[in-house]
C-alpha positions in Angstrom: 17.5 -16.6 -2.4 16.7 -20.0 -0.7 14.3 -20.1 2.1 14.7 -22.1 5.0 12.9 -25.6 5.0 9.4 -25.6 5.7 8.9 -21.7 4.8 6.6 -21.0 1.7 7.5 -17.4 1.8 9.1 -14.9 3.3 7.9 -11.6 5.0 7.9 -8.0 2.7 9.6 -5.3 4.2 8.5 -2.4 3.3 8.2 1.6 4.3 5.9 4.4 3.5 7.0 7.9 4.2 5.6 11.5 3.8 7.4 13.8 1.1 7.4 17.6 1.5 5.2 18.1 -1.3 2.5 15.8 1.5 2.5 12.4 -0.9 3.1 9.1 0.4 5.8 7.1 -1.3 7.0 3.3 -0.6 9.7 1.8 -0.8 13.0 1.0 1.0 13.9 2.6 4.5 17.0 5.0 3.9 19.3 7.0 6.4 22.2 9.2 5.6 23.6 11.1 8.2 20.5 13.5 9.7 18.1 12.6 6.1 15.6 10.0 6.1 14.9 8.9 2.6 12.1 6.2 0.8 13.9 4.2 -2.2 11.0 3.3 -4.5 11.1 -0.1 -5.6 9.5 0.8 -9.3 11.9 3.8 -10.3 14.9 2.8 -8.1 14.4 6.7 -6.9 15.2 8.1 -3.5 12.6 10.9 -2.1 13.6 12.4 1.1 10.6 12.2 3.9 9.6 13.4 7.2 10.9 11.2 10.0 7.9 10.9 12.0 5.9 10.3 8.9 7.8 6.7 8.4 5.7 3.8 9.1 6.9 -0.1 8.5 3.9 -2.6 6.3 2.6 -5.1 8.8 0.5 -6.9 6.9 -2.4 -6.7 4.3 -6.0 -7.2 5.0 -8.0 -10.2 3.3 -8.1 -7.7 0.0 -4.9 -8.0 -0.5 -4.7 -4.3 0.5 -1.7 -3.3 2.5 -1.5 -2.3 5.9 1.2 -0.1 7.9 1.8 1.0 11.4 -0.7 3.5 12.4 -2.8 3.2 9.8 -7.1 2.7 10.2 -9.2 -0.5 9.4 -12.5 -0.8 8.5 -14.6 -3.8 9.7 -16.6 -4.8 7.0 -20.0 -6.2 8.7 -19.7 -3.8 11.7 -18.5 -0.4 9.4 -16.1 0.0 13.0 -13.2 2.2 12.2 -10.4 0.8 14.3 -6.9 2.6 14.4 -3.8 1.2 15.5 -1.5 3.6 17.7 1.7 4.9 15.8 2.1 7.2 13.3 
């Protein structure tokens, strides 16, 4: 895949969703008819998850750790918790 010129990479898309068994898995966003599924990107599997658990990566912090919709920072000099609204 070529990117376009003057782009050194390109953005990860990426999903984490809630199984029924209450672990996170991440992956590829899947929908078939009413069922919203995760396609892991290591085992190539496909776990069905709750819808409202979905939540897209939007970034990673300075760690390298990553981030998704919803999910809480912690400030590392201040110890502020900071949430972002979602899921």
């Amino acid at each position: 895949m070529s990117l376009a010129k003057g782009t050194t990479s390109m953005k990860e898309i990426k999903f984490r969703g809630r199984t029924k068994s209450g672990k996170f898995v991440y992956g590829d966003l899947i929908h078939k008819d009413e069922i919203v599924q995760i396609r892991t990107n290591k085992s190539y599997r496909y776990h069905e998850v709750a819808p409202d658990s979905v939540c897209q990566l939007v970034g990673r912090d300075c760690g390298g750790v990553e981030i998704y919709e919803g999910g809480c920072i912690m400030e590392k000099w201040t110890q502020k918790k900071t949430c972002r609204s979602g899921h």
